[in-house]
N, C-alpha and C positions, 0 to 999 in steps of 0.2 A: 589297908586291905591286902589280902595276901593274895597268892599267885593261884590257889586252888579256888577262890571264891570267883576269879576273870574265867577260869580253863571252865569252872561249871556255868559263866553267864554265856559262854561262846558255845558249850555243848548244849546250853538248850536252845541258843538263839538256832543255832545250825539247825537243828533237832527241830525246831518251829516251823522253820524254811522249808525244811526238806518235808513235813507232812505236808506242807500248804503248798506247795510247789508240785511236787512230783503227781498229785491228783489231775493238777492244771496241764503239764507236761506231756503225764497219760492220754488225757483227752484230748489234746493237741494232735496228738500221733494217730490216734484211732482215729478221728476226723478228718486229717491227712490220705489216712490208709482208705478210708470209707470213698472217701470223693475222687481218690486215683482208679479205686475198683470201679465203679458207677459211673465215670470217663472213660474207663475201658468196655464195662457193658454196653454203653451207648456206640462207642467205634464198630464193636461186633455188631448190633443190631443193623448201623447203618451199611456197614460191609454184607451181612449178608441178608439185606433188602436188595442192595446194588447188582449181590452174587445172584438171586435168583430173577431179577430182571434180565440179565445177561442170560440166563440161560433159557426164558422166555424169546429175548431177541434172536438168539442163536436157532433155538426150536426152529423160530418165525423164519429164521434166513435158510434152515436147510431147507425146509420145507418148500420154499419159496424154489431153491436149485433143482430138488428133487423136482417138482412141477414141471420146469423149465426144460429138465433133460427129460419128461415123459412126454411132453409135447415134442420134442423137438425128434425124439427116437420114433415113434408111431401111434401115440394117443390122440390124433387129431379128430377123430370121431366124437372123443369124450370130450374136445375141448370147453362147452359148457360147464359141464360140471367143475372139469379145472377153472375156468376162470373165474366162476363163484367162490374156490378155495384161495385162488391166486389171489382177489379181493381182500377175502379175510385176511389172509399172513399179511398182506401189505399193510392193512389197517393193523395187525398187532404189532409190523415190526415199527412203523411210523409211532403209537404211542410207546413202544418200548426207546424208541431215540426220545422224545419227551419225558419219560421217567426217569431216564438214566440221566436226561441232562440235569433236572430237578436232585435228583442225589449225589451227582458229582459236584452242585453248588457245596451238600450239607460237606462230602469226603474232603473238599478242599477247606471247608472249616476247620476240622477236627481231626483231618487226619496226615499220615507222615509223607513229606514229599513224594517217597519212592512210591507208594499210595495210590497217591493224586496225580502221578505220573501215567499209571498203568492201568487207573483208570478215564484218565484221559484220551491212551492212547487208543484204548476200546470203544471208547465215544465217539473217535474220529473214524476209526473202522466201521462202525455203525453209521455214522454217516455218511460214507460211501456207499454202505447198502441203500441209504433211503435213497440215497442219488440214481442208485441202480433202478428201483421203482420210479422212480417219477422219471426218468428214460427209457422206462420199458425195456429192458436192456434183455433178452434174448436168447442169450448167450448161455446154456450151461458152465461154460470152462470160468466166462467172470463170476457166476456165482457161487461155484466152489471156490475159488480164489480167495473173495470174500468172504467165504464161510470158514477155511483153513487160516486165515488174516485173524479172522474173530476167537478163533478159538485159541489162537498163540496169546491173544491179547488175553485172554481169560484166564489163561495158564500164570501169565504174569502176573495179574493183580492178584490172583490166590495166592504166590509164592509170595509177595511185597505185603498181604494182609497177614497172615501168618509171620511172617518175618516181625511187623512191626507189636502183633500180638505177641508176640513167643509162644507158637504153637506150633509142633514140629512141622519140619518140613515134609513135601512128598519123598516118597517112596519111589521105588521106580516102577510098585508096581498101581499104585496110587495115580502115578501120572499114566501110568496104561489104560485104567478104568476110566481116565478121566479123557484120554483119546478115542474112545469106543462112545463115549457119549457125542 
């Protein structure tokens, strides 16, 4: 047997391989690529369930200080009707700490430390608000304290979800719009 008869049994065996191979390969990768995108769609949905619980609880807590410093300046006449709205926010910020802790289980599954940190650290700020309610606490200046608390914490897990997405960062004017809210 000569040398051209082995070179042409290797050029089709390669030749065989490589049709039956690279089809499997293809599909390997695009399944790959499929299941990393639809892990990432899922991180975003669950991030911004989480983002707009926070900004429910946030609502819930200005609202709650706005209250507090209207009674406490010269609303005392109205205080009925505040204290039927006082009720409400407390009821929304108390299920927004049960929300948020139910999605910080799912963020700590799936999502990257820095993440799970900063939403963490917004969980625990919100529960100081709930602490704040079930103290009846008073005070305008603690519940702006808590309200500036929560919104630092806000700032965070948006820069850590973005980070961990690859989606730019704020702006500066980005984080101005997001101060004004």
């Amino acid at each position: 047997m000569s040398e051209s008869f082995w070179a042409i049994v290797i050029v089709a065996v390669v030749g065989l391989l490589t049709t039956v191979l690279a089809p499997i390969w293809h599909e390997r990768r695009r399944w790959q690529h499929e299941r990393r995108e639809s892990f990432r769609d899922q991180r975003c949905r669950v991030y911004a369930d989480y983002l707009s619980t926070v900004q429910v609880a946030l609502m819930a807590a200005q609202a709650n200080a706005g209250q507090r410093r209207a009674v406490s300046l010269f609303l005392e006449a109205l205080s009925s009707d505040l204290e039927a709205q006082r009720r409400e926010t407390e009821g929304t910020l108390r299920q927004a700490v049960v929300d948020l802790s139910n999605l910080l289980s799912v963020i700590r599954l799936i999502g990257a430390p820095e993440v799970v940190a900063a939403a963490r650290a917004f969980t625990d700020v919100l529960t100081e608000a709930d602490a704040l309610v079930t103290a009846r606490a008073k005070k305008p200046e603690d519940w702006q304290a808590v309200v500036d608390r929560l919104k630092s914490r806000r700032d965070r897990f948006v820069e850590a979800a973005r980070a961990e997405l690859n989606v730019p960062t704020l702006t500066p004017n980005d984080r101005a719009a997001l101060a004004r809210e």
